[in-house]
BALUM-316622 format. One line per field, with one value per residue (C-alpha): residue in one letter; x, y, z. Coordinates in steps of 0.5 Angstrom, whole numbers, plus 500, padded with zeros to 3 digits. Each point is the difference from the previous one (the first is absolute). Example, Ala and Ser with C-alpha at 12.3 -4.5 7.8 and 13.67 -1.06 7.14 Angstrom:
2
residuo = c(A	S)
X = c(525	502)
Y = c(491	507)
Z = c(516	498)
***
This chain:
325
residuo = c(X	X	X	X	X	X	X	X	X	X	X	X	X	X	X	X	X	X	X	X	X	X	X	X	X	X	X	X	X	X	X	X	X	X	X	X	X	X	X	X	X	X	X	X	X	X	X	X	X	X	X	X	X	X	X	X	X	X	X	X	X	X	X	X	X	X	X	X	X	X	X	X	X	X	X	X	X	X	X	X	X	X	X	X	X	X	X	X	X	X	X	X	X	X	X	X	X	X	X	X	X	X	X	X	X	X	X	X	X	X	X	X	X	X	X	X	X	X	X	X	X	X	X	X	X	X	X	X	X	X	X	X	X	X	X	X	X	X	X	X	X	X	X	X	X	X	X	X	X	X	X	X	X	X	X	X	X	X	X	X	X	X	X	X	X	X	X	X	X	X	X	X	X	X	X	X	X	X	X	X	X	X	X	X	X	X	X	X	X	X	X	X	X	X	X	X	X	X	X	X	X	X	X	X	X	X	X	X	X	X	X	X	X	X	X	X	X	X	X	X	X	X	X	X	X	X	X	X	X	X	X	X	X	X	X	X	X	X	X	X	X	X	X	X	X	X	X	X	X	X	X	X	X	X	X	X	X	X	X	X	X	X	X	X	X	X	X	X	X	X	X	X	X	X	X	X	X	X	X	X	X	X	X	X	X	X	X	X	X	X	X	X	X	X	X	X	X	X	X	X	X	X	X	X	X	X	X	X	X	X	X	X	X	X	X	X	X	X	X	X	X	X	X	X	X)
X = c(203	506	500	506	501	495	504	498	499	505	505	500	502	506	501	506	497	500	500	493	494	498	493	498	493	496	494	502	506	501	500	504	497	501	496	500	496	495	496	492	496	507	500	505	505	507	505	500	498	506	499	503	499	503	499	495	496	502	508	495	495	502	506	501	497	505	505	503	502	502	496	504	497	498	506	500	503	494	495	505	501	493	499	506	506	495	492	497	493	501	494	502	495	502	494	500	494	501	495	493	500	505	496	501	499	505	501	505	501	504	495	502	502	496	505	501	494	500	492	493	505	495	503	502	499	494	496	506	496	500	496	494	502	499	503	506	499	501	507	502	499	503	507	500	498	507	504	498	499	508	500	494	500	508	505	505	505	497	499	504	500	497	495	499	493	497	494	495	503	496	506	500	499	496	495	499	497	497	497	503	499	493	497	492	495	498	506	499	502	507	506	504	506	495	498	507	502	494	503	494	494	501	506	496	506	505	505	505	505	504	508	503	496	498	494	497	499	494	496	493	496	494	495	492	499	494	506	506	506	506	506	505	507	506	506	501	504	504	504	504	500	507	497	502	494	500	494	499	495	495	496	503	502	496	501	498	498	498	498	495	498	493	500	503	498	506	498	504	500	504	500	497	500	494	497	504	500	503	501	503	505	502	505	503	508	504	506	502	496	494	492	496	492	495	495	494	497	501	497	502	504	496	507	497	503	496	501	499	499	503	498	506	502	508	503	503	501	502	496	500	496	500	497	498	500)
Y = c(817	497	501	497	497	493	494	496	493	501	503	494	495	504	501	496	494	499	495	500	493	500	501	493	501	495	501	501	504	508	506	506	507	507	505	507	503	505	504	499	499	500	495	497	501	503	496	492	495	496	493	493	493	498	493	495	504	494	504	504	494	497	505	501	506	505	497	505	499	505	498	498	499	507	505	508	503	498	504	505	500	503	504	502	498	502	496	505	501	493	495	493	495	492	494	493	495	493	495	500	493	500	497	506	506	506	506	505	507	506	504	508	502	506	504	498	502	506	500	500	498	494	496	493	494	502	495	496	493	494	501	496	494	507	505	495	499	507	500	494	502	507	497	495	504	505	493	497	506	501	493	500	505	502	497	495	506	506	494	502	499	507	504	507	502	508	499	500	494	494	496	505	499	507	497	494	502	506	495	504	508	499	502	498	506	498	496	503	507	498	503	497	500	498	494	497	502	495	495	501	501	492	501	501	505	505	496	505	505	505	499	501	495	493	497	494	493	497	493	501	493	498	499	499	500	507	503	500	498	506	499	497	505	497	505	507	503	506	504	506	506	497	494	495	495	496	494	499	494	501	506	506	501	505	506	505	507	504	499	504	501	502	500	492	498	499	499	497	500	496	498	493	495	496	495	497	502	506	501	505	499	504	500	505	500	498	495	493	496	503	497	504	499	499	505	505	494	498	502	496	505	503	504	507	503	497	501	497	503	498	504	500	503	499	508	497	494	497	496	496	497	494	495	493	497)
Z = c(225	496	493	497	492	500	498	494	499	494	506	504	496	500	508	503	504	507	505	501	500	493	498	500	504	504	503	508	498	502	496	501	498	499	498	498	507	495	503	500	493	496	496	496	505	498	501	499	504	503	500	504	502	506	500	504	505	505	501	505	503	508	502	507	502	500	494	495	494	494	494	495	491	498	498	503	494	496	504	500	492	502	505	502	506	505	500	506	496	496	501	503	499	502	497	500	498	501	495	501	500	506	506	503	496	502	497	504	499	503	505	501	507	503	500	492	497	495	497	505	506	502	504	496	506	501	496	499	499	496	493	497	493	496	502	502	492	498	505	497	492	500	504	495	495	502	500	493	496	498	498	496	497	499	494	504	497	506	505	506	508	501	496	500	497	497	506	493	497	502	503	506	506	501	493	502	508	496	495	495	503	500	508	499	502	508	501	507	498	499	496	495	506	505	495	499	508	502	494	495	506	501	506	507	502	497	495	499	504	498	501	505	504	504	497	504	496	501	497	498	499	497	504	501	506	503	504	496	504	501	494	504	501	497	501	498	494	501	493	503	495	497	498	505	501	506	503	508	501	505	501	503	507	503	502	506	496	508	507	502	507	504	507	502	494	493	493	497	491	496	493	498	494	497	505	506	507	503	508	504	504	507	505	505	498	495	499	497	505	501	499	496	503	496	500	496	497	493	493	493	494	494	498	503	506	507	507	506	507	508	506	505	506	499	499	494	496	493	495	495	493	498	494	503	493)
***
């Protein structure tokens, strides 16, 4: 754990500005931040939560697959004023809610990636489904709750383009999601930091990772319906320990972790994203135009690492993983 002077409200009205996007916040737009990483039970946090608004979520919405950007509208020296030059152990958490009269209620929240999570070690995707109107509520009051607070409740004179908060004040991000610290007796047996990982018990995945890291983005929708529908994957995040922060639309691309074989048949793992379909692919050479068969069936990706078989005589063989969609 870090432990470097906290910043005051008084102290930022001194800081230099910056070319960030002024707090200005609106339903649909994408708040940045970075906590402390504390350990289970530790409440408040030592070091200040680190707050930013990136700008409507729509920047990220409708990319080709595969289109990278760097992510622009937050300031790195701000959270280094904090943490220190290096962010390996910061928490990185990414959220956006539109209006709850928008015809189609979204909210979007950063999802950790099993390689990054850092408390139970429960696999997020796992229940990666759309949300009933009232626990769809409680994401979109909180994240609302982050945005309008600065605005709210600080004087015009310590209003600014980002905010840096003592986890225990009720303007940060850790208050707010914890509902002011408090983690109710049965919520699940979770600890404070379990809590605030699955963004005040309302998150149906883990919202947090710790740097450095890819996060996955994905849309969590209201809805009715008995069986609720997959949260559609947006893209993914990744911030590297120097603070470099980057976005890819669509979901990652799969990658073979072992080839296993018994007899004459191979088994073949692969990481996998939430829904879409993944197929192997075989072929018995390699080269710019070769054709890649089909083979071992198909299955749909829940975000944990799967496998498909292929029973085959050839003396050696080359295989591929792809997503259909």
């Amino acid at each position: 754990m870090k432990r470097i002077l906290q910043l005051s409200l008084a102290a930022l009205a001194l800081l230099p500005a910056f070319a960030a996007r002024a707090w200005t916040y609106n339903d649909g737009d994408v708040l940045l931040i970075f906590r402390e990483s504390e350990l289970p039970n530790t409440f408040p946090s030592p070091n200040n939560d680190v707050e930013f608004d990136l700008g409507s979520v729509a920047n990220f919405l409708g990319k080709t697959n595969g289109y990278t950007t760097t992510v622009t509208g937050w300031n790195l020296s701000q959270v280094q004023a904090v943490y220190g030059s290096d962010l390996t152990g910061v928490s990185v958490v990414l959220v956006a809610a539109t209006s709850p009269t928008n015809p189609s209620p979204t909210a979007y929240l950063s999802a950790a990636l099993p390689q990054t999570l850092w408390f139970n070690g429960v696999e997020p995707y796992n229940t990666a489904y759309d949300v009933s109107p009232s626990v769809w509520q409680g994401l979109w009051s909180r994240i609302n709750s982050i945005g309008t607070r600065p605005g709210l409740y600080l004087p015009a004179s310590q209003q600014a383009a980002f905010y840096s908060f003592p986890p225990s004040s009720i303007l940060s991000y850790d208050s707010i999601v914890s509902s002011g610290g408090y983690v109710a007796a049965g919520s699940q047996g979770l600890t404070y930091a379990d809590w605030l990982a699955q963004f005040g018990g309302f998150a149906p995945f883990t919202v947090e990772s710790v740097a450095p890291a890819s996060v996955g983005f994905l849309a969590v929708a209201s809805s009715t319906a008995a069986v609720k529908p997959l949260d559609a994957y947006i893209g993914t995040f990744t911030i590297d320990a120097s603070g470099n922060l980057t976005f890819t639309a669509g979901p990652p691309t799969p990658v073979v972790t072992g080839i296993t074989r018994s007899g004459a048949i191979s088994t073949v793992s692969f990481s996998t994203a939430l829904g879409g379909d993944y197929s192997l692919l075989y072929s018995t050479e390699l080269g710019n135009s070769i054709t890649w068969s089909p083979v071992g069936g198909a299955l749909v990706g829940d975000g944990n690492t799967n496998s498909l078989n292929y029973s085959e005589a050839d003396a050696a063989g080359f295989f591929r993983v792809v997503r259909n969609q």
